[in-house]
Backbone bond lengths (Angstrom), bond angles and torsions (degrees), N, CA, C in turn:
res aa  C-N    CA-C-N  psi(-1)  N-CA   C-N-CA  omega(-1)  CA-C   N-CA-C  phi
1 X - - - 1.441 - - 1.521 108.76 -
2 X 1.205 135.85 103.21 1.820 142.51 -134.88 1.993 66.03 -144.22
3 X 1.188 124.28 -90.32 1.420 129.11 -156.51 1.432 111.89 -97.23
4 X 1.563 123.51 120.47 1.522 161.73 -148.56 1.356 83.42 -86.68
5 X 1.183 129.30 -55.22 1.630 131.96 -171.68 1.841 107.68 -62.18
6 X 1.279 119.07 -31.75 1.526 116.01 -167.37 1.350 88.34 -107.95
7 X 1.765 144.51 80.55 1.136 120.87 164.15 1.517 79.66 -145.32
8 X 1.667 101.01 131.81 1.582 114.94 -169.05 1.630 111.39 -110.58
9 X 1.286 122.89 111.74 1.809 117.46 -171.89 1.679 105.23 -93.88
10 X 1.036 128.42 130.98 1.525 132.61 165.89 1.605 100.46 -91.84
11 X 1.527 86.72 154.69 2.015 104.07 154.29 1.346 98.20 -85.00
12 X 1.686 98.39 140.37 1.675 110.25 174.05 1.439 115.51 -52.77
13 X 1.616 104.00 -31.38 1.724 113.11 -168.35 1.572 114.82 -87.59
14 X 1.230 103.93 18.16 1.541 127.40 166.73 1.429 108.09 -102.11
15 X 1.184 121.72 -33.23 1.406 100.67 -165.47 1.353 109.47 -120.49
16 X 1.524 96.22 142.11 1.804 121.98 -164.90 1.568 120.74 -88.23
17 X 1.832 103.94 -23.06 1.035 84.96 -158.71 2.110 88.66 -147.69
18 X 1.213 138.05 104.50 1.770 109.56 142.42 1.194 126.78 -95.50
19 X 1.542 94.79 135.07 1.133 135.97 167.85 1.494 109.36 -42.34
20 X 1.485 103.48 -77.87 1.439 114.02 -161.25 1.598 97.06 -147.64
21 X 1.457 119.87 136.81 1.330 130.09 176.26 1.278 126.24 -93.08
22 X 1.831 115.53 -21.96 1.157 104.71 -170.51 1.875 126.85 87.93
23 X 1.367 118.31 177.50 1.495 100.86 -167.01 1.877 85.72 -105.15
24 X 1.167 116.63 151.11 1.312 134.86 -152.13 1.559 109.04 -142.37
25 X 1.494 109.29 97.57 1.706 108.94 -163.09 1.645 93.51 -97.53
26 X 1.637 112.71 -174.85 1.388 118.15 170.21 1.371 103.33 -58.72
27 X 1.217 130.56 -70.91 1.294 135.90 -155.20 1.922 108.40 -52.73
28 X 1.497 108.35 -21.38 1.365 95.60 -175.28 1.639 102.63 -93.33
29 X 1.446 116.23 -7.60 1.609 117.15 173.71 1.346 105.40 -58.37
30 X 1.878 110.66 -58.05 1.212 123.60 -169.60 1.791 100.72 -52.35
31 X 1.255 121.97 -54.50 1.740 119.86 -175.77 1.710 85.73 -42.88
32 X 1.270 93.39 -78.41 1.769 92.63 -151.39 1.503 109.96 -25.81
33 X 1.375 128.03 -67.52 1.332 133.44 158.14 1.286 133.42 1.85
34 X 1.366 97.02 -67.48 1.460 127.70 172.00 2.016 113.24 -52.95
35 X 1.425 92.96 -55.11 1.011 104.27 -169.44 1.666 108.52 -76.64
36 X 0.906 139.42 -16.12 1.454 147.68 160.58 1.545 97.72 -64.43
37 X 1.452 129.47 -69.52 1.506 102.55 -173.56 1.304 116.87 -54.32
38 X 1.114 129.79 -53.70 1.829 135.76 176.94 1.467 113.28 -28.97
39 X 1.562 103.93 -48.87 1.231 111.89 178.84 1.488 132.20 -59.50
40 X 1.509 102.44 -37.34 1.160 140.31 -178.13 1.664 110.10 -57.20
41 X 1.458 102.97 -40.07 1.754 109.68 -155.83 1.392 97.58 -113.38
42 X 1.798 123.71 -1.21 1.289 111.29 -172.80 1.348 125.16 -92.29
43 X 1.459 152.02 171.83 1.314 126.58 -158.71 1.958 88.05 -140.52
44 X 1.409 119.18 29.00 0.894 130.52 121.17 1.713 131.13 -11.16
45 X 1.232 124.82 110.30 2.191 100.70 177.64 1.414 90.05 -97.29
46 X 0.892 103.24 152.90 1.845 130.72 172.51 1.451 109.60 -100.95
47 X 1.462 106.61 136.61 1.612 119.47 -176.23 1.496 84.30 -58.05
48 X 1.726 115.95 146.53 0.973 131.61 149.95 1.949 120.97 -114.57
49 X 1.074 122.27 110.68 1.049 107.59 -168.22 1.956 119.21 -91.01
């Protein structure tokens, strides 16, 4: 992630399939985590495709 402008987020309930995850430290468990409650409580709408 070099450029802030090209970084693309999906809904989880979009996606069918990973491929590949990548290397995955504590601190990015804790985001993910994190980021599920936030998500959870925000009143935000989500692209539905």
């Amino acid at each position: 992630m070099t450029d802030p402008a090209k970084i693309v987020f999906f809904n989880r309930q979009d996606v069918t399939e990973i491929v590949f995850m990548g290397y995955i430290n504590a601190e990015e468990r804790s985001y993910e985590r994190r980021f599920d409650e936030v998500t959870k409580s925000t009143s935000y709408p989500h692209l539905h495709l």
